[in-house]
C-alpha positions in Angstrom: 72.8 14.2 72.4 74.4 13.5 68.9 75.0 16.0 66.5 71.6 17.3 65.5 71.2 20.6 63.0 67.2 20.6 62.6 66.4 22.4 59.2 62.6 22.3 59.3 61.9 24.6 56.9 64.0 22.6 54.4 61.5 19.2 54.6 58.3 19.7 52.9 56.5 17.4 55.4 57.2 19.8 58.0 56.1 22.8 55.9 52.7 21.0 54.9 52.2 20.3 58.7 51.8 23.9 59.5 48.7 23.7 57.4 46.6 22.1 60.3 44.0 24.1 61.9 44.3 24.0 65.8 41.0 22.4 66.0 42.8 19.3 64.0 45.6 19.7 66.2 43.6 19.5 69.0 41.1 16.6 67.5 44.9 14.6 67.2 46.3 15.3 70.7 42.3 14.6 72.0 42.2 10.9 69.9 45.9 10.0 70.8 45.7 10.7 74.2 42.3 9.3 75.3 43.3 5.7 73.3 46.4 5.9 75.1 45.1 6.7 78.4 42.0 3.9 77.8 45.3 1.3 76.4 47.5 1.7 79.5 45.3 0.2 81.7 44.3 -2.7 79.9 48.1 -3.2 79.1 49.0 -3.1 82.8 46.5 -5.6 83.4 48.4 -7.7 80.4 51.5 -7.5 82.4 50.3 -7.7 86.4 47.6 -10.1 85.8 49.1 -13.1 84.1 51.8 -13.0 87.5 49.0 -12.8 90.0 47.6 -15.6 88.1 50.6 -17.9 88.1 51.2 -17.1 91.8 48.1 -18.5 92.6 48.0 -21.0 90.5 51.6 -21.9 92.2 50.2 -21.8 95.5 47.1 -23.5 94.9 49.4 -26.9 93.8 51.3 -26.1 96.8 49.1 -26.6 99.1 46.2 -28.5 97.1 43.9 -25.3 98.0 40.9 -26.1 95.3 40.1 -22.5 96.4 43.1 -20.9 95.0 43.0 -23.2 91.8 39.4 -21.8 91.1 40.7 -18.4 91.5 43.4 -19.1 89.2 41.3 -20.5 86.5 39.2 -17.5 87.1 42.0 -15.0 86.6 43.6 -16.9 83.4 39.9 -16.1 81.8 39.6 -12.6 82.5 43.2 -12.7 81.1 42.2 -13.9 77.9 39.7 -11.6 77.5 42.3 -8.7 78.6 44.9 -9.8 76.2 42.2 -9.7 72.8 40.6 -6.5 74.3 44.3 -4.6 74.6 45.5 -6.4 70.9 42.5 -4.1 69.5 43.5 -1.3 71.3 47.2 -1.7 71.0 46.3 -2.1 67.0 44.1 1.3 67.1 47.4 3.1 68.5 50.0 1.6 65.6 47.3 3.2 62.9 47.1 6.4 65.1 51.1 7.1 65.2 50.8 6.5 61.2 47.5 8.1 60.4 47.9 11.5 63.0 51.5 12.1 63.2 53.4 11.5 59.9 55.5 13.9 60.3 56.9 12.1 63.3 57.0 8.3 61.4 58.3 9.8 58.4 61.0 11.2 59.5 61.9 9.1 62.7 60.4 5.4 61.8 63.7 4.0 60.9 65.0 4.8 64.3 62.8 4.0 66.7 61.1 1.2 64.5 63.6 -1.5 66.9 61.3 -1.6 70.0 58.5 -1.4 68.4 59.3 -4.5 66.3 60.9 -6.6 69.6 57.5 -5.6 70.9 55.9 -7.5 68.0 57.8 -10.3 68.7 56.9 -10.4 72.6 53.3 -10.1 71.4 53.5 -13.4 69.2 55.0 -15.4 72.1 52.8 -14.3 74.5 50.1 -15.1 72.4 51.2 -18.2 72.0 52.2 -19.8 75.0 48.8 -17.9 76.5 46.6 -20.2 74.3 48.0 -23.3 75.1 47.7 -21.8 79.0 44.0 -21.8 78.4 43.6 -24.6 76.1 45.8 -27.2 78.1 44.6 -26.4 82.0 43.1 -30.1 81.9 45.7 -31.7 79.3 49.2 -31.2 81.3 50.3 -31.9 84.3 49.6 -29.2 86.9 53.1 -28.2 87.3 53.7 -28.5 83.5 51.0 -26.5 83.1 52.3 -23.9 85.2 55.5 -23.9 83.7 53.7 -22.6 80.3 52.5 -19.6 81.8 56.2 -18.4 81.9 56.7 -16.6 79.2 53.2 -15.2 79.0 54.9 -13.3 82.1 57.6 -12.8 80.8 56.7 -11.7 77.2 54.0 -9.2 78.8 56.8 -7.6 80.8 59.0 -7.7 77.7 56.3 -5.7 75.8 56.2 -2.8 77.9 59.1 -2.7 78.2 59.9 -2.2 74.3 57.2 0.4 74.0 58.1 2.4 76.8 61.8 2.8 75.1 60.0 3.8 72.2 58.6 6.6 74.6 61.4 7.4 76.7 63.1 8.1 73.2 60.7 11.0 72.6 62.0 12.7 75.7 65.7 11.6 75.3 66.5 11.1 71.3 69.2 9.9 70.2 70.8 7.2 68.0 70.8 9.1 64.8 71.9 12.4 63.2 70.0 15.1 61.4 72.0 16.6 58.4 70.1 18.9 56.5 66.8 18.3 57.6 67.5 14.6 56.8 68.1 11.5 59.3 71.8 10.1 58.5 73.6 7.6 60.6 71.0 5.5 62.7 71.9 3.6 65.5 68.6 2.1 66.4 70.3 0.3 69.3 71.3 3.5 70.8 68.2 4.8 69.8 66.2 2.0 72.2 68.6 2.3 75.3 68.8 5.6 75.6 69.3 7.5 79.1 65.3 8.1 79.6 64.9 4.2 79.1 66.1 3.0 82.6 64.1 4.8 85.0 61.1 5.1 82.3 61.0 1.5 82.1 61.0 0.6 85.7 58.8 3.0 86.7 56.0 1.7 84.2 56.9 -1.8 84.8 55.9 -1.5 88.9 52.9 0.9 88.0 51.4 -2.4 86.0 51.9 -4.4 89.0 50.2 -2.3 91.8 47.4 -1.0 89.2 46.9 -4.8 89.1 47.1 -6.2 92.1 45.1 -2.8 93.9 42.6 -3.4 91.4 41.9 -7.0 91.6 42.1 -6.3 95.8 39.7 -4.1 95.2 37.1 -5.9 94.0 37.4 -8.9 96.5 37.4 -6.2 99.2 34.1 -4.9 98.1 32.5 -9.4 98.1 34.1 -8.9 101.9 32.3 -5.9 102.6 29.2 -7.6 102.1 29.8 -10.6 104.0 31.3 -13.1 101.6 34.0 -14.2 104.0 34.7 -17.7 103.1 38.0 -19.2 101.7 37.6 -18.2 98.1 37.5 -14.4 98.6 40.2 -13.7 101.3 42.6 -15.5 99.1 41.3 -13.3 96.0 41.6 -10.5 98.5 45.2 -11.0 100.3 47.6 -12.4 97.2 47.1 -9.5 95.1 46.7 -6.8 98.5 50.2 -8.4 99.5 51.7 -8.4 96.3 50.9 -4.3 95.6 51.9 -4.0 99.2 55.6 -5.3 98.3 56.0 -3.5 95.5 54.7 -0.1 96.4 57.8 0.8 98.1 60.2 -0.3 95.3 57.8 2.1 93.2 58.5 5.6 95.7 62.3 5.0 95.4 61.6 4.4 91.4 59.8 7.5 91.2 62.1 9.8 93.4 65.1 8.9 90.4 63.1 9.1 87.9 62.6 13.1 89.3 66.0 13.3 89.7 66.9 12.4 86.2 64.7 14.5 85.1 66.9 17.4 87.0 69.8 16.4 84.8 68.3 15.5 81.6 64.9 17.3 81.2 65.0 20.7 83.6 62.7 22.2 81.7 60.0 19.4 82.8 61.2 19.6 86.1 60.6 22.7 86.6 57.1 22.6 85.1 56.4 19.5 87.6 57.5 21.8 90.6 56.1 25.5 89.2 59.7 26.4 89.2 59.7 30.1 87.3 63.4 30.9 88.1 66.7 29.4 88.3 68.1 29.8 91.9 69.1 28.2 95.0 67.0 27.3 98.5 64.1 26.3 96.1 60.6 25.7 98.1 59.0 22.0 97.1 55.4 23.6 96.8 52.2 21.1 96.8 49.0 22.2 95.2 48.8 25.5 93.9 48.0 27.5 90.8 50.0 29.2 87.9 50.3 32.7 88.0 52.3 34.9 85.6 55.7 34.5 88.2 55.0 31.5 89.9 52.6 29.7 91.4 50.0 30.9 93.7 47.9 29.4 96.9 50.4 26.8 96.9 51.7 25.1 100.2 55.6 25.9 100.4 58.1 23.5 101.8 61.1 25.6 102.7 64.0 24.5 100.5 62.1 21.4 100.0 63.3 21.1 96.3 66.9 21.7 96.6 67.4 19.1 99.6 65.3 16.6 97.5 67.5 17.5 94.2 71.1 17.5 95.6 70.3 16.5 99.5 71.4 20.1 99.8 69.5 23.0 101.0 71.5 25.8 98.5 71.1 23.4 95.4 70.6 25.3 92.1 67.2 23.9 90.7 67.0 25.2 86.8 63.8 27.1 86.2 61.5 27.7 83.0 63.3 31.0 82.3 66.0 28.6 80.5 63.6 28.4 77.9 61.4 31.1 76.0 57.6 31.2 77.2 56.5 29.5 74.0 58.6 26.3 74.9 56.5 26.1 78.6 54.3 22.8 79.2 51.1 24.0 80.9 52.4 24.2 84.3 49.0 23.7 86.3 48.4 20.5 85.0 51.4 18.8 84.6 51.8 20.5 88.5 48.6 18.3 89.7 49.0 15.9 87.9 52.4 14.8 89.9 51.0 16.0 93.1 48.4 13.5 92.9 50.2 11.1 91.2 52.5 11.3 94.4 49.6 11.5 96.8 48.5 8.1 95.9 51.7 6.5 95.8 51.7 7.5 99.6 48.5 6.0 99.9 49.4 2.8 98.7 52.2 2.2 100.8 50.4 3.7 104.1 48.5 0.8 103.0 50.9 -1.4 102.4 52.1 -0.8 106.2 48.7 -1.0 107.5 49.0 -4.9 106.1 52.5 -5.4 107.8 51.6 -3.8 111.1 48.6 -5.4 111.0 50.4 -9.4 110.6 53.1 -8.5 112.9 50.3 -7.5 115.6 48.0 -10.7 114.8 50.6 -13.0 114.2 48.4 -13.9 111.0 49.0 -13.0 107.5 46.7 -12.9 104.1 43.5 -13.4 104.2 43.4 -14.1 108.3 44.2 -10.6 109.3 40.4 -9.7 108.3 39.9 -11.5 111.6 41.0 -8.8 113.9 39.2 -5.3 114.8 39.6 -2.5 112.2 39.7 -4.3 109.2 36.4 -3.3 107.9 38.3 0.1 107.6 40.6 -1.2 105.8 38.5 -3.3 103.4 36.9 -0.3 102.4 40.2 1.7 102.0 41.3 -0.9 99.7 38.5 -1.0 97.8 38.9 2.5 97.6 43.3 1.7 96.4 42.2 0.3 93.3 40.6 3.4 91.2 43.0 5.2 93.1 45.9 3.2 91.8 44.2 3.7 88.4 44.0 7.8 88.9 47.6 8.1 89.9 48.5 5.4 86.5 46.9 8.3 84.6 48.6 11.0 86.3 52.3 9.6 85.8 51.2 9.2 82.0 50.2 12.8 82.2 53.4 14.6 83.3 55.5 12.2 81.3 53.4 13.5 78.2 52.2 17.1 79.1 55.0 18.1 80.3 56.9 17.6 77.4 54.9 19.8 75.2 55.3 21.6 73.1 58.0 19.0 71.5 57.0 15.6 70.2 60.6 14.7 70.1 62.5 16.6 73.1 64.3 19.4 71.2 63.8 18.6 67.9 60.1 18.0 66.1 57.4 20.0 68.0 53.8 18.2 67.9 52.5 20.7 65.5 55.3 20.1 63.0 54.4 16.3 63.3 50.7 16.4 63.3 48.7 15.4 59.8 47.8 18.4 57.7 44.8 16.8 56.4 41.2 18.1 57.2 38.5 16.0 59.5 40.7 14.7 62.2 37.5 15.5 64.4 36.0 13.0 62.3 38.2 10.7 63.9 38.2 11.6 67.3 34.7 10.9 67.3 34.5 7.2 66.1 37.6 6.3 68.1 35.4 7.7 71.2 32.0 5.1 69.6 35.2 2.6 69.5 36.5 2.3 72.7 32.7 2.9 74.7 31.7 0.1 72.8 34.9 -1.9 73.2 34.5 -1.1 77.7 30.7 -2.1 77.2 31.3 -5.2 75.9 34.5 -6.2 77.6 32.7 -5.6 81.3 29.9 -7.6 79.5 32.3 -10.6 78.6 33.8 -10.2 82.4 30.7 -10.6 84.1 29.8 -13.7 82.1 32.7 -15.4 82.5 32.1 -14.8 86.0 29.0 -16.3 86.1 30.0 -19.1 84.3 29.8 -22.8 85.9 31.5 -24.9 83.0 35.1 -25.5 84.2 35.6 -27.8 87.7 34.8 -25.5 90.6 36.0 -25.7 94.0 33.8 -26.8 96.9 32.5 -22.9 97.6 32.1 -22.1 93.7 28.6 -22.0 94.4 28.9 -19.6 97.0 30.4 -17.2 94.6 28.6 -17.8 91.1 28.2 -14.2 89.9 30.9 -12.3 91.3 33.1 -10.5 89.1 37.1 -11.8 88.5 38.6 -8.4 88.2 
């Protein structure tokens, strides 16, 4: 890290932050983090979606499937609505990082203001290039049409891609110098790329695929469970099964360096992720469990699980929350869950995921065709079952990326009560942003189902059989 002397007491914001009651502190972390967690999974929609879509659309021309080019033009509506619905959201989230953490923006906006401003830029062009992928399906050529919905795949990925630097900063800051209480020598470059951006990035960018494809899969496996078996729905069933199938195990070996950066850069989270009370050697890996004054209790213990996973020895030295004083702890139950069921899932997906490849190799039949065969009923309902679960474990990465960097906004330097607005009523707030965002999910599964009932745009031969199912 640069050369950082923090001199809180010396910058009045700070002192004036210590005015907030913790019911306002509370009402912040509360508003912030449910708009977040309600954001993040339209967003991954924003970015997996528009790729499903294009695939589709791809192999639809391809093979002059009018089933696929319906689902296509299905899709590329529900991602219309999706892109509108998360450009509110995302909005609500830019006044929230002004309006409930000043502290943070005052001091810190001029260094991590460059992703958030390339993210601006991503928005405009996928914006752009996504009307004209609405608005020209009948005007272009089909492959020129194709070709437009490029950069909406592109830009999407751009976008989270900027934000997420803009969080991986938060947990690895860097790129400026604090002199005096005051921020001298930015490098917002610096700032942007810093260590945490890499794995960070990655990590969010595959989550956005499998939340998407397991989702969408999810809701075409449910049409097959009750006997809609034509064409239409095993295509809307296999592409986006197949795709989270591939990607799922690109996502374990993500995950597994994200942990081990976090062994090197963040210990302290580590060892909150893992109930890890004290530094040693032949650390257990323990799954489930509680936290108890010295540890953590009714756990199941791996024996020197976590030191062969950490340094692929048994007597590695795994830093424990005693490096830090008890005040400086994330809440170790949760952020403890949280990871063990983010990880669960993961595992869940890719069983999956093998289930499909077992399942063509023994067949000899891929997509759609393997529904054929005995046993697949099971799996139809364990992939309808993948795509809240895909959602749950979404949620539970977000947690321990958050939680368990409490109590610090900004790793090391600003804590969240130093940062939070010292004004009174932020329970007002949390209460309309909660009106907000139920009427925003009532409306936008209203707009869904309508679209999906909708008959004006050329329909392939079985449209009829599948007038009111949902897209997504």
């Amino acid at each position: 890290m640069n050369d950082i002397v923090v001199a809180a007491d010396s910058n009045p914001v700070l002192v004036l932050a210590r005015a907030a009651t913790e019911g306002d502190l509370s009402a912040a972390r509360a508003q912030m983090g449910f708009s977040l967690a309600w954001h993040i999974v339209v967003a991954c929609l924003g970015v997996g979606l528009p790729a499903l879509t294009l695939l589709t659309e791809w192999l639809g021309i391809r093979r002059n499937d009018p089933a696929l080019q319906l689902l296509a033009r299905r899709w590329a509506r529900a991602m219309g609505v999706l892109f509108a619905v998360g450009a509110v959201s995302g909005t609500i989230l830019s006044f929230e990082m002004g309006l409930l953490w000043p502290g943070l923006m005052g001091r810190f906006g001029q260094v991590i203001g460059l992703p958030f401003a390339l993210e601006g830029i991503a928005f405009f062009i996928e914006a752009i290039f996504l009307g004209i992928y609405l608005y020209a399906w009948d005007r272009l050529a089909p492959r020129r049409h194709l070709l437009m919905g490029i950069p909406i795949v592109i830009a999407g990925t751009a976008s989270a891609f900027f934000v997420v630097c803009a969080n991986a900063w938060m947990n690895q800051p860097r790129g400026f110098t604090l002199r005096d209480g005051k921020v001298v020598h930015v490098d917002p470059w610096a700032a942007m790329l810093n260590p945490a951006s890499p794995p960070q990035t990655v990590h969010m960018i595959l989550a956005a695929f499998m939340v998407s494809s397991f989702l969408t899969a999810a809701v075409y496996a449910v049409a097959l469970l009750r006997g809609r078996r034509d064409a239409y729905h095993k295509a809307g069933f296999a592409i986006p099964f197949t795709l989270g199938a591939v990607v799922a195990p690109f996502q374990i070996v993500v995950g597994d360096w994200a942990a081990r950066f976090l062994a090197d850069y963040q210990p302290v989270k580590l060892a909150a992720i893992e109930g890890v009370y004290r530094t040693s050697a032949h650390v257990p890996l323990t799954i489930g469990g509680v936290a108890g004054q010295d540890g953590l209790k009714y756990g199941l213990e791996v024996p020197d699980g976590l030191s062969l996973l950490i340094g692929y020895r048994t007597d590695t030295v795994v830093k424990g929350l005693d490096t830090v004083p008890r005040s400086q702890w994330p809440a170790v139950t949760g952020v403890h869950w949280a990871f063990d069921l983010m990880v669960a899932v993961g595992f869940f997906l890719l069983a999956l995921g093998l289930w499909l490849l077992l399942a063509s190799w023994r067949t000899r039949r891929i997509g759609g065709d393997i529904l054929d065969r005995r046993g697949s009923r099971l799996l139809l309902v364990l992939v309808a079952l993948s795509g809240p679960a895909s959602v749950v474990a979404l949620e539970s990465g977000w947690t321990v990326t958050e939680l368990g960097r409490q109590p610090w906004i900004v790793w090391g330097v600003m804590s969240v009560r130093d940062a939070v607005n010292p004004a009174p009523g932020l329970m007002a707030g949390l209460w309309l942003v909660l009106v907000v965002y139920a009427a925003m999910t009532v409306a936008t599964v209203y707009v869904l189902r309508r679209l999906a009932r909708a008959t004006a745009v050329p329909a392939a031969p079985q449209e009829a059989d599948v007038r009111g199912y949902p897209v997504v």
